[in-house]
Every structure is written in structure tokens, then in C-alpha cells.
N, CA, C and O of each residue as an XYZ file, in Angstrom:
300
protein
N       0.894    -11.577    -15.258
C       1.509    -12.010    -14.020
C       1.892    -10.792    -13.192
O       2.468     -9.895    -13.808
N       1.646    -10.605    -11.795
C       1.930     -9.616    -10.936
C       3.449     -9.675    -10.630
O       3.906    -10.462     -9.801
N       4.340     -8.655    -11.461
C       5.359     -8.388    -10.702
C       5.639     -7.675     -9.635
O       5.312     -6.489     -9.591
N       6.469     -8.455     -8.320
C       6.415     -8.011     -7.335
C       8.073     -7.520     -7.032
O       8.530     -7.181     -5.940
N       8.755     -7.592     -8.262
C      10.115     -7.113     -7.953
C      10.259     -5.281     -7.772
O       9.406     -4.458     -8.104
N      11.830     -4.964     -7.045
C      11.452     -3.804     -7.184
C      11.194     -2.836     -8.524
O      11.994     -2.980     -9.448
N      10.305     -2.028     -8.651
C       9.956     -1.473    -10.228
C       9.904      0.237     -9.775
O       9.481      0.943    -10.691
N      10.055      0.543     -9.252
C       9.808      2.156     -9.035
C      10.867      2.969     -8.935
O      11.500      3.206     -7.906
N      11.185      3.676    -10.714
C      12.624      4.134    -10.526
C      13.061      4.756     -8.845
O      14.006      4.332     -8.179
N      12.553      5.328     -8.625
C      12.681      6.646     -7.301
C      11.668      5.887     -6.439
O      10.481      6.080     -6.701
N      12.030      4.925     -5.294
C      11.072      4.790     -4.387
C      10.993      5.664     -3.202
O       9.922      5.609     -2.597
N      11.985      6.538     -2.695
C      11.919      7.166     -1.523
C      10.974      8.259     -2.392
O       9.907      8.609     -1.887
N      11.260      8.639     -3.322
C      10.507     10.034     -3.513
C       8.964      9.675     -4.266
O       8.188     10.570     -4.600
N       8.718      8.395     -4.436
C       7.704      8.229     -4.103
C       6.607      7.909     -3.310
O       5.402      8.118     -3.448
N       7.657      7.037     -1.950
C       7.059      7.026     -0.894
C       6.935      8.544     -0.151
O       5.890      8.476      0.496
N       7.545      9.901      0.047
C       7.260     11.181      0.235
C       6.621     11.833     -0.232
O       6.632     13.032      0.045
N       5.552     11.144     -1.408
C       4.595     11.892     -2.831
C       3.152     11.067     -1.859
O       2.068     11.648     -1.814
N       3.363      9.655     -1.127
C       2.504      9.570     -0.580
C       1.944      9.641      0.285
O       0.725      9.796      0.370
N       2.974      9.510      1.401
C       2.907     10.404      2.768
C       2.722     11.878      2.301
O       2.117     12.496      3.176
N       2.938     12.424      1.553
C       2.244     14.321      1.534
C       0.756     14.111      1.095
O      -0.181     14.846      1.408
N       0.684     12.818      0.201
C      -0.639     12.894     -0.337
C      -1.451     13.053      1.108
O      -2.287     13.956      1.091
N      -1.354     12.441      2.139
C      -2.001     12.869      2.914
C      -2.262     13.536      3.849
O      -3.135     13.286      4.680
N      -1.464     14.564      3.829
C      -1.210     15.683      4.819
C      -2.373     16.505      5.070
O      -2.982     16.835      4.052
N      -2.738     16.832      5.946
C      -3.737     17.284      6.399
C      -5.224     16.683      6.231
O      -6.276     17.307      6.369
N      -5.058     15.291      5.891
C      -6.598     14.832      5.843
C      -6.693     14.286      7.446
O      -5.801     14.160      8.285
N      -8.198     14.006      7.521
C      -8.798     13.217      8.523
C      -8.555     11.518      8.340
O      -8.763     11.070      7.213
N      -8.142     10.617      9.363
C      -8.357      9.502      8.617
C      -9.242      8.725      7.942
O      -9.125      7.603      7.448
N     -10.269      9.599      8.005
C     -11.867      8.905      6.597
C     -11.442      9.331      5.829
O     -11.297      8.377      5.065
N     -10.781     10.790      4.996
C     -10.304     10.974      3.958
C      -9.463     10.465      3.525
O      -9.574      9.956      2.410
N      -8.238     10.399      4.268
C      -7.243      9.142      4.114
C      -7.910      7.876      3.081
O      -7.477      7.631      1.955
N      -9.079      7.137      3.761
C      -9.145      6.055      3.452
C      -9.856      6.106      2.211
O      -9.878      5.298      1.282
N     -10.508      7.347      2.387
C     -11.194      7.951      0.789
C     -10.146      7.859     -0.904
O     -10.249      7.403     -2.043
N      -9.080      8.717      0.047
C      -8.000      9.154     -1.102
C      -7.534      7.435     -1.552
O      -7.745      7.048     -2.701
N      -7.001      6.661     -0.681
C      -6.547      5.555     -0.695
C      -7.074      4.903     -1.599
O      -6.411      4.762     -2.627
N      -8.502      4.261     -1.521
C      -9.357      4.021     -1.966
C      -9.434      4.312     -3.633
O      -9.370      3.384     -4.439
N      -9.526      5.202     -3.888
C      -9.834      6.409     -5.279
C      -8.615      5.934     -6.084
O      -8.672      5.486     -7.230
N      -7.070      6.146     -5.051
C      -5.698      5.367     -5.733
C      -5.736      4.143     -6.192
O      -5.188      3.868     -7.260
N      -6.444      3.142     -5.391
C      -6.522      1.879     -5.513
C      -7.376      1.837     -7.089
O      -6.909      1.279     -8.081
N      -8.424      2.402     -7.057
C      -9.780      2.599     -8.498
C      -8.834      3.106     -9.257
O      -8.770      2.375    -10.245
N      -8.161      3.848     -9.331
C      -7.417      4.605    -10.447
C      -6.438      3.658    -11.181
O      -6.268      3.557    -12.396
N      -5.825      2.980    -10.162
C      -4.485      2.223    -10.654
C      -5.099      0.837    -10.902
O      -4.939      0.311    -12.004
N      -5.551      0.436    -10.272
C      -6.562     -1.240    -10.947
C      -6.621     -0.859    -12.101
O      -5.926     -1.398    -12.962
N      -7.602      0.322    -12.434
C      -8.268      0.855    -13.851
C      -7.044      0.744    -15.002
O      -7.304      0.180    -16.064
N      -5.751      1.279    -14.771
C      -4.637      1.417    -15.124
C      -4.100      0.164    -15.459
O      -3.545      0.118    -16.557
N      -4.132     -1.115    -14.626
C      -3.579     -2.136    -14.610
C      -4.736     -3.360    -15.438
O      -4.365     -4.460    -15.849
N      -5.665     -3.012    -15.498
C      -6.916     -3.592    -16.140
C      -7.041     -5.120    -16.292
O      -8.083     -5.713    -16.569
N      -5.680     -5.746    -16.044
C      -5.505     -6.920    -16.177
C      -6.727     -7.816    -14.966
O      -6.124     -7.998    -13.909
N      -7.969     -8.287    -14.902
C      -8.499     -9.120    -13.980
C      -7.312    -10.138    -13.095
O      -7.037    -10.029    -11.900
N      -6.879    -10.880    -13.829
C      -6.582    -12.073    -13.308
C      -5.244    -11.345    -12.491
O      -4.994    -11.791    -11.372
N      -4.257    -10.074    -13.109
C      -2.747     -9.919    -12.213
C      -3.981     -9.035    -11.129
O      -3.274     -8.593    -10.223
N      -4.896     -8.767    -10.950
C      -5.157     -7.693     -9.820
C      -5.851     -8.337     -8.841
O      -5.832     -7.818     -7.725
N      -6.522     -9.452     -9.017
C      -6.902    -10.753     -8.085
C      -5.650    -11.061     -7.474
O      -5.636    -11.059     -6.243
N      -4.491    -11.352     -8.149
C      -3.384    -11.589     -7.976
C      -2.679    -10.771     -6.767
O      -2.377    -11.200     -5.654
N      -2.524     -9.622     -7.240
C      -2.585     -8.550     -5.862
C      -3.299     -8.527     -4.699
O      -2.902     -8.430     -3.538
N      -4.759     -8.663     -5.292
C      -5.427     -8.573     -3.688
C      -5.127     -9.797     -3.162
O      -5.248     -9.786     -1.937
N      -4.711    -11.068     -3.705
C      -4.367    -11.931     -2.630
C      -3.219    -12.068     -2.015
O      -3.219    -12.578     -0.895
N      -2.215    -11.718     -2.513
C      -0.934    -10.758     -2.248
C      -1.062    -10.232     -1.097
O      -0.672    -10.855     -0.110
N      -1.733     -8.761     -0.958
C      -2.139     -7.771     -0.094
C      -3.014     -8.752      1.257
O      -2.582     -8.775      2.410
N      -3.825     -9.233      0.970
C      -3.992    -10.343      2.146
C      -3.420    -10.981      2.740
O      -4.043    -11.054      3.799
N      -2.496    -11.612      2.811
C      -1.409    -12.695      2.903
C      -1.122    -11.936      4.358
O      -1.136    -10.738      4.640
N      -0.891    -12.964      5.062
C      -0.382    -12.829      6.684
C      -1.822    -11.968      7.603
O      -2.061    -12.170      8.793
N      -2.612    -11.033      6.714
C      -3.681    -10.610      7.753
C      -4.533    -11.556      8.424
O      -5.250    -12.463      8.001
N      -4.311    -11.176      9.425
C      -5.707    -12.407     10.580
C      -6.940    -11.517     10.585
O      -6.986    -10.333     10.917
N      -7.988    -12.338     10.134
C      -9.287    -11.217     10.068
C      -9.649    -10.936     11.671
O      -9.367    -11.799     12.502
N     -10.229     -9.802     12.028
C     -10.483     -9.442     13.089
C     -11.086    -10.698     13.838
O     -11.653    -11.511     13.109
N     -11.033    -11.023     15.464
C     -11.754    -11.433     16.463
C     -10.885    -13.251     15.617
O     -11.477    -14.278     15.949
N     -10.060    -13.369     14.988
C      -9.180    -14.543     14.872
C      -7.721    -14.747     15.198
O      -6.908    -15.638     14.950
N      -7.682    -13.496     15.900
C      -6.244    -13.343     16.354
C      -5.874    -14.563     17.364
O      -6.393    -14.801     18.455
N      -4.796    -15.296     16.674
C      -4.359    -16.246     17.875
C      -3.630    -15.955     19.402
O      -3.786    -16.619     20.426
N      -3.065    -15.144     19.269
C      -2.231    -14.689     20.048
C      -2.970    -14.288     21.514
O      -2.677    -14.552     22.680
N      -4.244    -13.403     20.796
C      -5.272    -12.847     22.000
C      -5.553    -13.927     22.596
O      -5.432    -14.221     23.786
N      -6.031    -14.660     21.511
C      -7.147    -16.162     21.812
C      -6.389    -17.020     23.343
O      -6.923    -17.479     24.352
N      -5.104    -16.952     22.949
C      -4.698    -17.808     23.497
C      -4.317    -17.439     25.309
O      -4.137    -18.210     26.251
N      -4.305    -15.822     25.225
C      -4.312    -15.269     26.626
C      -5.465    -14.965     27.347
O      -5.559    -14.438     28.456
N      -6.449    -15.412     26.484
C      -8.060    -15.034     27.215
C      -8.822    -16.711     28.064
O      -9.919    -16.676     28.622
């Protein structure tokens, strides 16, 4: 089961471990490094069913491009 409570002893100083992670990249590297984190830690978490779990998680509230209501509705 995906726990979504807070779990990260130190979150500020890990949110500053990830903002440096990307200091000085381009944003394709960015999305490179990102990416590589994501492969690393799935790999880590190995569980199929909690990491489905996540990506539908991580989806939740996005409107896929060109379905935005908001636009839709001023055009």
C-alpha cells in the first residue's frame, strides 16, 4: 500500500538536496536527472501494484493538454 503520510525525517533539507540536484542543468537535463530518480527509486520500491499506485496518485487533478476547461470555455 502507498503511504502517503508524512515519512521524510528532514523534509526541508531534503527538499534543498533537490533543488541543488539541479543547479546548473538545462531543463532537458533536469528532466533527464528526474527521470533516472524516478528509475532508481521505483527500482527501490519494487512493489508493482504500490507504484501503479503512485503514478495514479501523481496524475490526479492533471488535465491532459488541449482539455483544459477553463481555456475551452473562453474560446
Amino acid at each position: 500500500m502507498l503511504n502517503t503520510e508524512p515519512n521524510i525525517a528532514s523534509p526541508d533539507d531534503f527538499y534543498e538536496a533537490l533543488i541543488a540536484l539541479h543547479a546548473d542543468l538545462t531543463p532537458e537535463q533536469g528532466r533527464a536527472v528526474d527521470a533516472r530518480l524516478i528509475l532508481l527509486l521505483s527500482n527501490h520500491i519494487g512493489d508493482a501494484a504500490v507504484l501503479r499506485q503512485a503514478m495514479e496518485r501523481a496524475r490526479q487533478g492533471i488535465v491532459p493538454a488541449g482539455h483544459d476547461t477553463v481555456l475551452a470555455a473562453r474560446a
